[in-house]
C-alpha positions in Angstrom: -132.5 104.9 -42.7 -130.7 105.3 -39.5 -127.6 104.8 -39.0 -127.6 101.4 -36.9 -129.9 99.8 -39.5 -127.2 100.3 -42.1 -124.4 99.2 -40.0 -126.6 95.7 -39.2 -127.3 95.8 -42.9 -123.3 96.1 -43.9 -122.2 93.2 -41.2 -124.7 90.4 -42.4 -123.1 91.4 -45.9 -119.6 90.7 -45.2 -120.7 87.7 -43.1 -122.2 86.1 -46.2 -119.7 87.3 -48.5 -116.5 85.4 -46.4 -119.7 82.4 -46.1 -119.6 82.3 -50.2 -116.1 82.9 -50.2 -115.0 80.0 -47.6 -117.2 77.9 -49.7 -115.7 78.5 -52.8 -112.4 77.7 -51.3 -113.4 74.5 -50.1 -115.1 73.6 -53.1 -112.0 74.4 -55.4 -109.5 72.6 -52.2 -111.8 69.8 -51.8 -110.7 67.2 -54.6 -107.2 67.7 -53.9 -106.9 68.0 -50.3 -108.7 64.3 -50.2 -105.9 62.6 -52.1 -103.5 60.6 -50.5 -99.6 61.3 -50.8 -98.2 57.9 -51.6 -94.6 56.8 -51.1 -93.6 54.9 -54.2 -90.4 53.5 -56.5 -89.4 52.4 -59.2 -88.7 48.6 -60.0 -85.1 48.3 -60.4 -82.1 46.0 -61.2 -80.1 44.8 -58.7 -78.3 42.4 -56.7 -80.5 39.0 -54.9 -78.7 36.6 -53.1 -80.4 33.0 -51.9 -78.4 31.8 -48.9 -78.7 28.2 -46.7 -78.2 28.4 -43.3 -76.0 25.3 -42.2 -74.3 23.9 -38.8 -72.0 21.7 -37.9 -68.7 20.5 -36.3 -64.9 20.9 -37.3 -63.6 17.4 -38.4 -60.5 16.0 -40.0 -60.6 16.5 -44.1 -58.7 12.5 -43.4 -58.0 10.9 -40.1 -55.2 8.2 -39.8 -55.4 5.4 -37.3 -52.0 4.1 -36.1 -52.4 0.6 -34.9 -49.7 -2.4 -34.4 -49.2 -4.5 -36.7 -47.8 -7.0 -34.5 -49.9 -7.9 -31.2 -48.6 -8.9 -27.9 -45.6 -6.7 -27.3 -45.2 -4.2 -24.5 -44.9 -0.8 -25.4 -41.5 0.6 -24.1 -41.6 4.3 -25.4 -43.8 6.8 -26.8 -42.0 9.6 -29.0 -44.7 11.9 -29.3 -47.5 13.7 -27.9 -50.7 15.2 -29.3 -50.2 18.6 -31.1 -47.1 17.2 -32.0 -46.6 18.0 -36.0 -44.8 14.2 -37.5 -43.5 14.0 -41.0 -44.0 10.4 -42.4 -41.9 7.6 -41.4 -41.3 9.4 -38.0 -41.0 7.2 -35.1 -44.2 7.1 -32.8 -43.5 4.7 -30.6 -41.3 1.7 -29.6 -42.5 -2.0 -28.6 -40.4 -4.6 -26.5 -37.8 -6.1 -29.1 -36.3 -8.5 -27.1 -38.0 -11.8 -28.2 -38.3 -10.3 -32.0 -34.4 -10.5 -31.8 -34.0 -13.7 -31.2 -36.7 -15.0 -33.2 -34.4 -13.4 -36.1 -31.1 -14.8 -35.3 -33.5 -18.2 -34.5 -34.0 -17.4 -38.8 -31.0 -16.8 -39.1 -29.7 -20.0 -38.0 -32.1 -21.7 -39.9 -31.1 -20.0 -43.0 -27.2 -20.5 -42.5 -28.3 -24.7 -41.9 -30.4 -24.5 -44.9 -27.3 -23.2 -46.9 -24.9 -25.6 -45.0 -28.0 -28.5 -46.3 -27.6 -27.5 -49.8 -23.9 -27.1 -49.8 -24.1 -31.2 -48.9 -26.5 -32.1 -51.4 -24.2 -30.6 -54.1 -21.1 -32.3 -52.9 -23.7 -35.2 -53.1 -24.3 -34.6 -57.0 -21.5 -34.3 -57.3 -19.9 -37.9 -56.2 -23.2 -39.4 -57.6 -22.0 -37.6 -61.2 -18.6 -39.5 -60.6 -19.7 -42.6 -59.7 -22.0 -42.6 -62.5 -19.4 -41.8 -65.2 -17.6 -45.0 -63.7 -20.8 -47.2 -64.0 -21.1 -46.2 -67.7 -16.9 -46.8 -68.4 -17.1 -50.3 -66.6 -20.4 -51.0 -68.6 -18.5 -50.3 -71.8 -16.1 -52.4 -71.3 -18.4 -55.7 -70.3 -20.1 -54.8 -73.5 -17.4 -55.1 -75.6 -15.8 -58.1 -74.1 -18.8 -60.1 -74.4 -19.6 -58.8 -77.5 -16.0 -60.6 -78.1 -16.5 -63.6 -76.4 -14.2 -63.4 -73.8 -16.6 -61.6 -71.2 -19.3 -63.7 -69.0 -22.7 -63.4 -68.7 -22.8 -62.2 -65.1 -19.9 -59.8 -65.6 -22.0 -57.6 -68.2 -25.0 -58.1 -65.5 -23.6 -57.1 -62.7 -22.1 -53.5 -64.7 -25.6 -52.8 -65.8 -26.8 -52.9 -62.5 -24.3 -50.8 -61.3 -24.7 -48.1 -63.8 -28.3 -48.3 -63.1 -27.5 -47.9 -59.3 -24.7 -45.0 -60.0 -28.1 -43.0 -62.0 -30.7 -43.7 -59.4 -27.9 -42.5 -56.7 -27.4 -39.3 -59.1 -31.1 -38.4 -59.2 -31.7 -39.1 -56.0 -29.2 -36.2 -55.1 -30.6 -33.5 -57.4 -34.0 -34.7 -55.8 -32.3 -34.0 -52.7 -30.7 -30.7 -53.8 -34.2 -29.6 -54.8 -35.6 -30.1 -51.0 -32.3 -28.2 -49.5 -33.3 -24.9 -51.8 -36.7 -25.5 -51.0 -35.6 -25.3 -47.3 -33.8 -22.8 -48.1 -36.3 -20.5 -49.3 -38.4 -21.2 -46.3 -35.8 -20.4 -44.0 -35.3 -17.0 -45.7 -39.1 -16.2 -45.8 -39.4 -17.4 -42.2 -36.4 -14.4 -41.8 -37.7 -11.7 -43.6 -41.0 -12.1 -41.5 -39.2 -11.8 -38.5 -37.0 -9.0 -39.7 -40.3 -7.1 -40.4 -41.6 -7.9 -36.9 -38.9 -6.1 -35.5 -38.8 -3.5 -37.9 -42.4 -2.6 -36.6 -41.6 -2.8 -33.2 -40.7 1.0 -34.1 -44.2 2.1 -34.8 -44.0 4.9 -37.6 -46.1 7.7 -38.8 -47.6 6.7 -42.4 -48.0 11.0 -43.6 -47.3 14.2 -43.0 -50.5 15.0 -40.3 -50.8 15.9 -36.7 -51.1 14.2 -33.4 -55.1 14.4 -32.4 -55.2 12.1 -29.7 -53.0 9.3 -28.5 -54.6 6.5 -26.3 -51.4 4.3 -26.0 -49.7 3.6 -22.7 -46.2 2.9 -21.8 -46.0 -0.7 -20.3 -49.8 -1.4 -22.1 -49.5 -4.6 -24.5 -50.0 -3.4 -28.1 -53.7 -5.1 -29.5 -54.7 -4.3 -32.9 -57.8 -5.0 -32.1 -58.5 -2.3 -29.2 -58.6 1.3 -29.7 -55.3 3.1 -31.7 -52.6 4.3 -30.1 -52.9 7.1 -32.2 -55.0 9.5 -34.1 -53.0 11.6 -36.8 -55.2 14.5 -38.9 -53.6 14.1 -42.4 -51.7 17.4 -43.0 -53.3 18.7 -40.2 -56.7 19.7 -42.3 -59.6 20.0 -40.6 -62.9 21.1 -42.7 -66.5 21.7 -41.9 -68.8 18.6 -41.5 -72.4 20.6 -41.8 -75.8 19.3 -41.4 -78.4 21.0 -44.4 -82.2 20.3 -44.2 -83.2 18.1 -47.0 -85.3 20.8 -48.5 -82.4 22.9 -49.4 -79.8 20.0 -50.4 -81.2 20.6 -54.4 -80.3 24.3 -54.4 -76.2 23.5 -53.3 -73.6 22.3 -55.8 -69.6 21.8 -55.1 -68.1 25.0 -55.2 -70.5 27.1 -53.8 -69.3 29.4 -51.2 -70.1 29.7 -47.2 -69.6 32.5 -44.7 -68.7 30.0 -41.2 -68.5 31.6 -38.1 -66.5 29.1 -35.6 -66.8 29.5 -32.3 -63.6 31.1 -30.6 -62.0 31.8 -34.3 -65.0 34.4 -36.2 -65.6 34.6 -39.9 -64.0 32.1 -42.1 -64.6 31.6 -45.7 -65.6 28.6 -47.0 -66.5 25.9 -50.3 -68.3 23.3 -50.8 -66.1 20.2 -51.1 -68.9 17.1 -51.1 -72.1 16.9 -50.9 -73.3 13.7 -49.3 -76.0 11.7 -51.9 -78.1 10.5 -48.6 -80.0 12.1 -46.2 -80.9 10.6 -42.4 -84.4 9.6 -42.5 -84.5 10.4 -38.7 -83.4 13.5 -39.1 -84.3 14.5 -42.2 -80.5 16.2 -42.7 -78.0 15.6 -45.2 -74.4 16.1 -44.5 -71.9 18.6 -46.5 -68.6 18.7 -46.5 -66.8 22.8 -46.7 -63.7 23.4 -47.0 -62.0 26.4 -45.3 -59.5 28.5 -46.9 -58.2 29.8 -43.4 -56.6 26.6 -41.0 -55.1 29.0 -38.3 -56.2 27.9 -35.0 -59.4 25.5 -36.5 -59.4 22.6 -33.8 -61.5 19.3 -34.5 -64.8 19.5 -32.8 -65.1 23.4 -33.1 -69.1 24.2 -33.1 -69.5 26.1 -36.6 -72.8 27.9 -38.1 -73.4 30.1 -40.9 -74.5 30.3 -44.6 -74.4 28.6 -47.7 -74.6 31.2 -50.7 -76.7 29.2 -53.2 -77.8 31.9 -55.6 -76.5 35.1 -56.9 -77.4 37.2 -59.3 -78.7 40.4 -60.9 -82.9 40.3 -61.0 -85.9 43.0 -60.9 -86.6 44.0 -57.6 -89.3 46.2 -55.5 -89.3 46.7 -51.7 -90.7 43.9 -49.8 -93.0 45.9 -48.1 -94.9 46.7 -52.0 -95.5 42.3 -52.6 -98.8 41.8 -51.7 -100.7 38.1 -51.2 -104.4 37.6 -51.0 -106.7 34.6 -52.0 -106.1 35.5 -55.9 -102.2 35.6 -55.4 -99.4 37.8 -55.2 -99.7 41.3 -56.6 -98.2 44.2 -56.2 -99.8 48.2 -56.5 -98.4 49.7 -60.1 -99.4 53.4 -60.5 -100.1 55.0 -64.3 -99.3 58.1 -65.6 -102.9 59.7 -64.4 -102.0 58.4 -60.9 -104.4 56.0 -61.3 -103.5 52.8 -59.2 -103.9 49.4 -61.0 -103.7 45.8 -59.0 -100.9 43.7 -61.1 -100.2 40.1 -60.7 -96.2 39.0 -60.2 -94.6 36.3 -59.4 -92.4 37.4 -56.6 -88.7 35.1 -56.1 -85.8 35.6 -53.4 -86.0 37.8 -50.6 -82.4 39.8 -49.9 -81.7 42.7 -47.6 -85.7 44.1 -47.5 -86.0 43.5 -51.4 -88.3 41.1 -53.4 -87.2 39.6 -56.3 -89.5 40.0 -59.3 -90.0 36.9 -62.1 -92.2 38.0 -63.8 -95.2 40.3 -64.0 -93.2 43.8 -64.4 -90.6 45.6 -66.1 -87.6 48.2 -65.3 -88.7 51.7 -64.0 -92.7 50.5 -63.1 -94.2 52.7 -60.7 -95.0 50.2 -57.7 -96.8 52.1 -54.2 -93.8 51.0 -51.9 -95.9 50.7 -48.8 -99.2 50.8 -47.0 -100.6 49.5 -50.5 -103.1 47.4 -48.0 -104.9 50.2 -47.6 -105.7 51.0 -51.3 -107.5 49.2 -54.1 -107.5 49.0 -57.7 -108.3 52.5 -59.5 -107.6 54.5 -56.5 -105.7 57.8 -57.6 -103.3 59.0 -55.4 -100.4 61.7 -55.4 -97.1 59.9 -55.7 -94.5 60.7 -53.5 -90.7 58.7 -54.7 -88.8 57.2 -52.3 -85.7 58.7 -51.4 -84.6 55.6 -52.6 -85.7 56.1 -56.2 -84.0 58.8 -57.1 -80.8 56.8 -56.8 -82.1 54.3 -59.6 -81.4 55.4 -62.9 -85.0 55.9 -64.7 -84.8 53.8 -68.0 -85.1 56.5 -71.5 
Protein backbone atom coordinates (compact mmCIF):
# COMPACT_ATOMS: atom_id res chain seq x y z
CA UNK A 1 0.00 0.00 0.00
CA UNK A 2 1.24 3.40 -0.54
CA UNK A 3 1.53 5.68 1.75
CA UNK A 4 -1.44 8.17 0.89
CA UNK A 5 -3.88 5.11 0.82
CA UNK A 6 -3.08 4.53 4.46
CA UNK A 7 -3.16 8.03 5.57
CA UNK A 8 -6.98 8.21 3.81
CA UNK A 9 -7.47 4.81 5.46
CA UNK A 10 -6.38 6.17 9.14
CA UNK A 11 -8.65 9.61 8.82
CA UNK A 12 -12.03 7.90 7.90
CA UNK A 13 -11.04 5.83 11.10
CA UNK A 14 -10.86 8.53 13.54
CA UNK A 15 -13.71 10.24 11.84
CA UNK A 16 -16.04 7.34 12.63
CA UNK A 17 -14.52 6.58 15.90
CA UNK A 18 -15.34 10.51 17.40
CA UNK A 19 -18.92 9.67 15.13
CA UNK A 20 -19.51 6.55 17.63
CA UNK A 21 -18.10 8.32 20.34
CA UNK A 22 -20.32 11.66 20.04
CA UNK A 23 -23.12 9.22 19.79
CA UNK A 24 -22.47 7.45 22.69
CA UNK A 25 -22.35 10.68 24.59
CA UNK A 26 -25.56 11.81 23.50
CA UNK A 27 -27.16 8.68 24.02
CA UNK A 28 -25.80 8.45 27.76
CA UNK A 29 -26.61 12.81 28.07
CA UNK A 30 -29.87 12.46 26.41
CA UNK A 31 -32.39 11.51 29.23
CA UNK A 32 -30.98 13.88 31.55
CA UNK A 33 -30.21 16.87 29.59
CA UNK A 34 -34.22 16.73 28.56
CA UNK A 35 -35.37 17.21 32.09
CA UNK A 36 -36.59 20.35 33.36
CA UNK A 37 -35.00 22.03 36.52
CA UNK A 38 -38.04 23.02 38.51
CA UNK A 39 -38.18 25.66 41.27
CA UNK A 40 -40.05 24.17 44.18
CA UNK A 41 -40.97 24.46 48.21
CA UNK A 42 -42.06 23.16 50.82
CA UNK A 43 -45.61 23.77 52.32
CA UNK A 44 -45.12 25.57 55.45
CA UNK A 45 -46.65 27.17 58.59
CA UNK A 46 -47.12 30.54 58.77
CA UNK A 47 -48.80 33.65 59.35
CA UNK A 48 -52.39 34.71 57.02
CA UNK A 49 -54.07 37.69 57.65
CA UNK A 50 -57.79 38.57 56.06
CA UNK A 51 -58.16 42.30 56.04
CA UNK A 52 -61.44 44.67 54.93
CA UNK A 53 -60.72 47.66 53.22
CA UNK A 54 -63.05 50.52 54.74
CA UNK A 55 -63.66 54.43 54.25
CA UNK A 56 -65.07 56.98 55.80
CA UNK A 57 -65.24 60.32 57.66
CA UNK A 58 -64.12 61.62 61.24
CA UNK A 59 -67.21 62.29 63.37
CA UNK A 60 -68.04 63.11 66.93
CA UNK A 61 -68.02 59.63 69.21
CA UNK A 62 -71.40 62.18 70.84
CA UNK A 63 -72.35 65.52 69.63
CA UNK A 64 -74.30 68.01 72.00
CA UNK A 65 -76.73 70.53 70.69
CA UNK A 66 -77.01 73.68 72.86
CA UNK A 67 -80.34 75.27 72.29
CA UNK A 68 -82.54 77.85 74.57
CA UNK A 69 -84.73 76.83 76.58
CA UNK A 70 -86.50 79.85 76.72
CA UNK A 71 -87.58 81.57 73.15
CA UNK A 72 -87.79 85.09 72.36
CA UNK A 73 -84.91 86.80 74.06
CA UNK A 74 -82.11 88.68 72.41
CA UNK A 75 -78.81 87.32 72.73
CA UNK A 76 -76.55 89.95 74.49
CA UNK A 77 -73.10 87.99 74.70
CA UNK A 78 -71.41 85.00 73.51
CA UNK A 79 -68.52 83.71 75.90
CA UNK A 80 -66.98 81.40 73.62
CA UNK A 81 -65.74 80.49 70.35
CA UNK A 82 -65.26 77.27 68.41
CA UNK A 83 -62.04 75.29 69.47
CA UNK A 84 -62.77 76.66 72.65
CA UNK A 85 -62.31 73.59 75.33
CA UNK A 86 -65.72 74.25 78.13
CA UNK A 87 -65.98 72.29 81.28
CA UNK A 88 -69.71 71.68 82.19
CA UNK A 89 -71.79 74.27 83.62
CA UNK A 90 -69.51 76.93 81.81
CA UNK A 91 -71.27 79.88 80.62
CA UNK A 92 -71.92 80.04 76.75
CA UNK A 93 -73.81 82.68 76.25
CA UNK A 94 -76.07 85.37 77.84
CA UNK A 95 -79.75 86.43 76.72
CA UNK A 96 -81.53 89.79 77.50
CA UNK A 97 -82.63 89.61 81.29
CA UNK A 98 -84.43 92.57 81.59
CA UNK A 99 -88.14 91.51 81.33
CA UNK A 100 -87.14 87.95 83.22
CA UNK A 101 -86.40 90.39 86.15
CA UNK A 102 -89.30 91.81 86.53
CA UNK A 103 -91.46 89.02 85.74
CA UNK A 104 -89.65 87.59 89.13
CA UNK A 105 -90.10 90.39 91.38
CA UNK A 106 -93.94 90.47 89.51
CA UNK A 107 -93.76 86.64 91.51
CA UNK A 108 -92.46 87.89 93.97
CA UNK A 109 -95.13 90.25 94.84
CA UNK A 110 -97.59 87.82 94.21
CA UNK A 111 -95.98 85.53 96.65
CA UNK A 112 -95.55 88.19 99.53
CA UNK A 113 -99.76 89.02 98.78
CA UNK A 114 -100.38 85.40 98.92
CA UNK A 115 -98.58 85.29 102.42
CA UNK A 116 -100.12 88.70 103.46
CA UNK A 117 -103.80 86.56 102.14
CA UNK A 118 -103.19 83.76 104.47
CA UNK A 119 -101.91 85.76 107.40
CA UNK A 120 -105.79 87.31 107.19
CA UNK A 121 -107.54 84.17 106.83
CA UNK A 122 -105.78 82.96 110.13
CA UNK A 123 -106.60 86.11 112.07
CA UNK A 124 -110.04 85.13 110.57
CA UNK A 125 -110.04 81.57 112.23
CA UNK A 126 -109.11 82.83 114.66
CA UNK A 127 -112.02 85.45 115.68
CA UNK A 128 -114.46 82.79 114.13
CA UNK A 129 -112.81 80.22 116.97
CA UNK A 130 -113.75 83.00 119.52
CA UNK A 131 -116.95 83.86 118.56
CA UNK A 132 -117.77 80.30 118.41
CA UNK A 133 -116.75 79.44 121.94
CA UNK A 134 -119.23 82.35 122.93
CA UNK A 135 -122.12 80.90 120.85
CA UNK A 136 -121.68 77.54 122.70
CA UNK A 137 -121.34 79.44 126.50
CA UNK A 138 -124.50 81.59 125.74
CA UNK A 139 -126.19 78.31 124.40
CA UNK A 140 -125.40 76.64 127.68
CA UNK A 141 -126.79 78.89 129.61
CA UNK A 142 -130.50 79.17 127.57
CA UNK A 143 -130.34 75.45 128.01
CA UNK A 144 -130.25 75.40 131.42
CA UNK A 145 -132.61 78.21 132.22
CA UNK A 146 -135.24 76.65 130.24
CA UNK A 147 -134.51 73.47 131.28
CA UNK A 148 -135.45 75.41 134.74
CA UNK A 149 -138.34 77.25 133.72
CA UNK A 150 -137.21 80.51 134.00
CA UNK A 151 -135.81 80.82 130.30
CA UNK A 152 -138.22 81.58 127.04
CA UNK A 153 -138.71 79.81 124.19
CA UNK A 154 -137.19 82.41 121.84
CA UNK A 155 -134.28 83.00 124.10
CA UNK A 156 -132.86 79.31 123.72
CA UNK A 157 -133.83 79.80 119.78
CA UNK A 158 -132.21 82.71 119.12
CA UNK A 159 -128.55 81.08 121.02
CA UNK A 160 -128.88 78.08 118.84
CA UNK A 161 -128.86 80.05 115.92
CA UNK A 162 -126.12 81.90 116.90
CA UNK A 163 -123.89 79.04 117.78
CA UNK A 164 -124.89 77.65 114.43
CA UNK A 165 -123.91 81.04 112.85
CA UNK A 166 -120.46 81.35 115.01
CA UNK A 167 -119.66 77.42 113.27
CA UNK A 168 -120.58 78.15 109.76
CA UNK A 169 -118.43 81.59 110.28
CA UNK A 170 -115.52 79.22 111.60
CA UNK A 171 -115.53 76.89 108.67
CA UNK A 172 -115.99 79.24 106.38
CA UNK A 173 -112.57 80.70 107.48
CA UNK A 174 -110.53 77.46 107.31
CA UNK A 175 -112.30 77.13 103.88
CA UNK A 176 -110.93 80.39 103.31
CA UNK A 177 -107.42 79.63 104.75
CA UNK A 178 -107.37 76.61 102.47
CA UNK A 179 -107.71 79.00 99.18
CA UNK A 180 -104.97 81.57 100.60
CA UNK A 181 -102.28 78.35 100.79
CA UNK A 182 -103.55 77.29 97.69
CA UNK A 183 -102.64 80.78 96.37
CA UNK A 184 -99.90 80.56 97.87
CA UNK A 185 -98.48 77.64 96.35
CA UNK A 186 -99.32 79.11 93.00
CA UNK A 187 -97.59 82.20 93.57
CA UNK A 188 -94.44 80.28 94.53
CA UNK A 189 -94.57 77.90 91.55
CA UNK A 190 -95.42 80.84 89.28
CA UNK A 191 -91.76 82.24 91.02
CA UNK A 192 -89.67 79.40 90.73
CA UNK A 193 -90.60 79.37 86.91
CA UNK A 194 -89.57 82.66 86.51
CA UNK A 195 -86.44 82.31 88.62
CA UNK A 196 -85.49 79.40 86.22
CA UNK A 197 -86.15 81.62 83.17
CA UNK A 198 -83.65 83.87 84.21
CA UNK A 199 -81.42 81.40 85.44
CA UNK A 200 -81.22 80.25 81.64
CA UNK A 201 -80.89 83.46 80.28
CA UNK A 202 -77.07 82.33 81.07
CA UNK A 203 -76.96 79.59 78.55
CA UNK A 204 -74.54 76.77 80.00
CA UNK A 205 -72.47 73.98 78.70
CA UNK A 206 -74.21 70.52 79.80
CA UNK A 207 -70.29 68.38 79.64
CA UNK A 208 -66.96 68.54 79.45
CA UNK A 209 -66.59 68.69 75.16
CA UNK A 210 -65.42 71.14 72.72
CA UNK A 211 -66.81 73.99 70.66
CA UNK A 212 -67.43 72.52 66.85
CA UNK A 213 -69.38 75.11 65.51
CA UNK A 214 -71.44 77.96 66.93
CA UNK A 215 -74.29 79.43 64.69
CA UNK A 216 -75.56 82.03 67.30
CA UNK A 217 -75.45 85.76 66.79
CA UNK A 218 -75.16 88.64 69.12
CA UNK A 219 -78.46 90.69 68.87
CA UNK A 220 -80.22 87.33 67.04
CA UNK A 221 -83.54 86.33 69.11
CA UNK A 222 -82.91 82.94 70.62
CA UNK A 223 -85.59 80.14 68.81
CA UNK A 224 -85.45 76.70 69.96
CA UNK A 225 -86.77 75.79 67.07
CA UNK A 226 -83.95 77.03 64.42
CA UNK A 227 -80.62 75.76 64.25
CA UNK A 228 -78.28 75.57 67.72
CA UNK A 229 -76.29 78.02 68.79
CA UNK A 230 -73.93 75.56 69.46
CA UNK A 231 -72.34 72.30 68.62
CA UNK A 232 -70.14 70.82 71.54
CA UNK A 233 -68.09 67.24 70.73
CA UNK A 234 -68.50 65.43 74.05
CA UNK A 235 -64.93 65.34 75.53
CA UNK A 236 -63.70 66.25 72.40
CA UNK A 237 -63.79 62.47 70.85
CA UNK A 238 -64.01 62.11 67.47
CA UNK A 239 -64.01 58.40 65.92
CA UNK A 240 -64.16 56.87 62.61
CA UNK A 241 -67.74 56.62 60.94
CA UNK A 242 -66.69 53.94 58.02
CA UNK A 243 -68.72 52.65 55.15
CA UNK A 244 -68.01 48.38 54.70
CA UNK A 245 -69.54 46.56 51.71
CA UNK A 246 -72.26 44.32 52.81
CA UNK A 247 -70.33 41.32 51.69
CA UNK A 248 -67.73 41.79 54.27
CA UNK A 249 -69.97 43.07 57.25
CA UNK A 250 -70.24 38.94 58.54
CA UNK A 251 -66.37 38.63 58.74
CA UNK A 252 -66.11 41.97 61.43
CA UNK A 253 -66.93 41.75 65.13
CA UNK A 254 -66.32 44.56 67.94
CA UNK A 255 -62.92 44.58 68.80
CA UNK A 256 -61.35 43.90 65.83
CA UNK A 257 -58.54 46.09 64.88
CA UNK A 258 -57.95 48.74 61.88
CA UNK A 259 -54.90 50.38 60.41
CA UNK A 260 -56.61 54.27 59.35
CA UNK A 261 -54.70 56.44 57.48
CA UNK A 262 -56.38 60.23 57.89
CA UNK A 263 -55.70 62.50 55.63
CA UNK A 264 -53.19 65.31 56.98
CA UNK A 265 -52.48 63.09 60.31
CA UNK A 266 -50.95 59.35 58.74
CA UNK A 267 -51.36 56.01 60.47
CA UNK A 268 -53.54 55.74 63.36
CA UNK A 269 -54.61 52.56 65.09
CA UNK A 270 -57.94 51.73 65.46
CA UNK A 271 -61.12 49.22 67.10
CA UNK A 272 -64.12 48.40 66.24
CA UNK A 273 -66.59 50.07 68.55
CA UNK A 274 -70.24 49.24 66.74
CA UNK A 275 -71.18 47.72 64.11
CA UNK A 276 -74.41 49.04 62.65
CA UNK A 277 -77.29 45.93 62.29
CA UNK A 278 -78.54 47.64 58.81
CA UNK A 279 -77.17 48.10 55.68
CA UNK A 280 -78.47 51.03 52.85
CA UNK A 281 -80.29 49.20 50.24
CA UNK A 282 -79.07 52.00 47.88
CA UNK A 283 -75.82 51.60 48.58
CA UNK A 284 -75.43 48.27 49.54
CA UNK A 285 -72.95 49.71 52.61
CA UNK A 286 -73.26 49.27 56.24
CA UNK A 287 -71.84 51.68 58.56
CA UNK A 288 -69.02 50.92 61.37
CA UNK A 289 -68.09 52.72 64.05
CA UNK A 290 -63.74 52.68 65.05
CA UNK A 291 -62.47 53.97 67.67
CA UNK A 292 -58.95 55.58 67.58
CA UNK A 293 -56.55 55.24 70.24
CA UNK A 294 -54.53 58.39 69.00
CA UNK A 295 -57.04 61.99 69.27
CA UNK A 296 -54.07 64.40 68.58
CA UNK A 297 -54.94 66.68 65.83
CA UNK A 298 -58.19 64.28 64.47
CA UNK A 299 -60.71 67.07 63.30
CA UNK A 300 -64.50 66.09 62.44
CA UNK A 301 -64.92 65.65 58.81
CA UNK A 302 -61.21 64.30 58.22
CA UNK A 303 -61.46 61.84 54.96
CA UNK A 304 -60.07 58.34 56.49
CA UNK A 305 -59.26 54.94 54.54
CA UNK A 306 -57.70 51.84 55.46
CA UNK A 307 -58.17 48.30 56.72
CA UNK A 308 -60.09 46.30 58.89
CA UNK A 309 -58.03 43.11 60.16
CA UNK A 310 -60.74 40.38 60.24
CA UNK A 311 -58.62 37.33 60.47
CA UNK A 312 -55.38 36.25 61.85
CA UNK A 313 -53.86 33.32 62.36
CA UNK A 314 -51.23 30.59 61.75
CA UNK A 315 -52.42 28.19 58.52
CA UNK A 316 -50.48 25.92 55.77
CA UNK A 317 -49.31 27.96 53.05
CA UNK A 318 -47.62 27.59 49.40
CA UNK A 319 -46.66 30.50 47.15
CA UNK A 320 -49.55 31.94 45.21
CA UNK A 321 -47.99 31.49 42.20
CA UNK A 322 -48.08 27.13 42.91
CA UNK A 323 -52.50 27.34 43.24
CA UNK A 324 -53.73 26.34 40.26
CA UNK A 325 -57.64 26.54 38.85
CA UNK A 326 -59.05 24.75 35.93
CA UNK A 327 -62.62 23.37 35.07
CA UNK A 328 -62.04 20.35 37.73
CA UNK A 329 -60.90 22.99 40.51
CA UNK A 330 -58.05 24.13 42.34
CA UNK A 331 -54.91 22.05 42.41
CA UNK A 332 -51.69 22.57 43.06
CA UNK A 333 -48.31 20.47 41.43
CA UNK A 334 -46.97 18.06 44.46
CA UNK A 335 -43.64 16.29 43.54
CA UNK A 336 -42.75 12.54 45.00
CA UNK A 337 -39.69 11.20 45.95
CA UNK A 338 -38.86 9.77 42.18
CA UNK A 339 -39.46 13.38 40.98
CA UNK A 340 -42.40 12.30 39.64
CA UNK A 341 -45.10 15.20 39.55
CA UNK A 342 -48.69 14.33 40.70
CA UNK A 343 -51.83 16.82 40.12
CA UNK A 344 -53.41 17.22 43.91
CA UNK A 345 -56.64 18.76 44.67
CA UNK A 346 -56.68 21.69 47.67
CA UNK A 347 -58.86 23.85 48.84
CA UNK A 348 -56.99 27.05 48.75
CA UNK A 349 -58.22 30.06 51.74
CA UNK A 350 -56.79 33.68 52.34
CA UNK A 351 -54.37 35.30 50.28
CA UNK A 352 -51.45 37.36 52.43
CA UNK A 353 -48.22 38.94 51.21
CA UNK A 354 -47.90 36.48 47.84
CA UNK A 355 -48.92 33.32 50.00
CA UNK A 356 -52.00 30.98 49.59
CA UNK A 357 -53.52 29.68 52.38
CA UNK A 358 -54.09 25.92 52.37
CA UNK A 359 -57.48 24.08 53.98
CA UNK A 360 -57.18 21.26 53.10
CA UNK A 361 -55.61 18.91 50.58
CA UNK A 362 -51.85 18.90 52.01
CA UNK A 363 -49.67 18.62 54.80
CA UNK A 364 -46.36 20.28 56.38
CA UNK A 365 -43.12 19.88 54.24
CA UNK A 366 -45.10 18.67 50.74
CA UNK A 367 -43.13 19.24 47.76
CA UNK A 368 -45.39 21.77 45.69
CA UNK A 369 -43.53 23.12 41.96
CA UNK A 370 -43.60 26.88 43.10
CA UNK A 371 -44.08 28.21 39.66
CA UNK A 372 -44.56 27.69 35.92
CA UNK A 373 -46.60 24.52 37.10
CA UNK A 374 -48.93 25.57 33.86
CA UNK A 375 -46.61 24.26 31.82
CA UNK A 376 -46.47 20.60 33.31
CA UNK A 377 -48.93 17.84 33.73
CA UNK A 378 -49.54 14.99 35.92
CA UNK A 379 -46.57 12.32 35.99
CA UNK A 380 -44.09 14.62 34.41
CA UNK A 381 -40.62 14.09 36.17
CA UNK A 382 -38.58 16.84 36.60
CA UNK A 383 -35.30 17.85 38.57
CA UNK A 384 -36.27 19.88 41.58
CA UNK A 385 -34.60 22.92 42.23
CA UNK A 386 -35.78 24.51 46.28
CA UNK A 387 -36.56 27.91 46.48
CA UNK A 388 -34.20 29.97 48.19
CA UNK A 389 -37.06 30.32 50.28
CA UNK A 390 -37.31 26.73 51.41
CA UNK A 391 -34.34 26.33 52.97
CA UNK A 392 -35.46 28.88 55.60
CA UNK A 393 -38.56 26.53 56.56
CA UNK A 394 -37.66 24.04 58.93
CA UNK A 395 -38.20 20.41 57.14
CA UNK A 396 -40.64 18.43 59.43
CA UNK A 397 -38.48 14.80 60.99
Amino acid sequence: MSVKFRLICFAVFLAGWFTISAMMVKAADGPAASTPSVTVIRASKSEVIGRVPLSGTLVPRSEVLIYPHINGYAIEELTVDVGAIVKKGDPLALLSTRVLEVQVAQARAELSRADAAIEQAQSAINTAKANQAQANAALSRSQQLRKSGTGTQASLDQSVSASQGANAQLESSLSGLAVSNAQRLQSKAQLDIAELNLQQATITSPVDGLISARSGQIGSIANAGGDPIFRIIENGVVEVEAEIIETALGQLKVGDLATLAIAGVGSVDGKIRLISPTVDPATRLGIVKITTQNQTNLRKGLFVSGWITAIQRESLTVPSSAVLTDISGTYVLTVADNNIIKKTAVTGGLIWKDKREILSGLEVGDIVVAKAGVFFADGDVINPVFSEKATEVETPQ
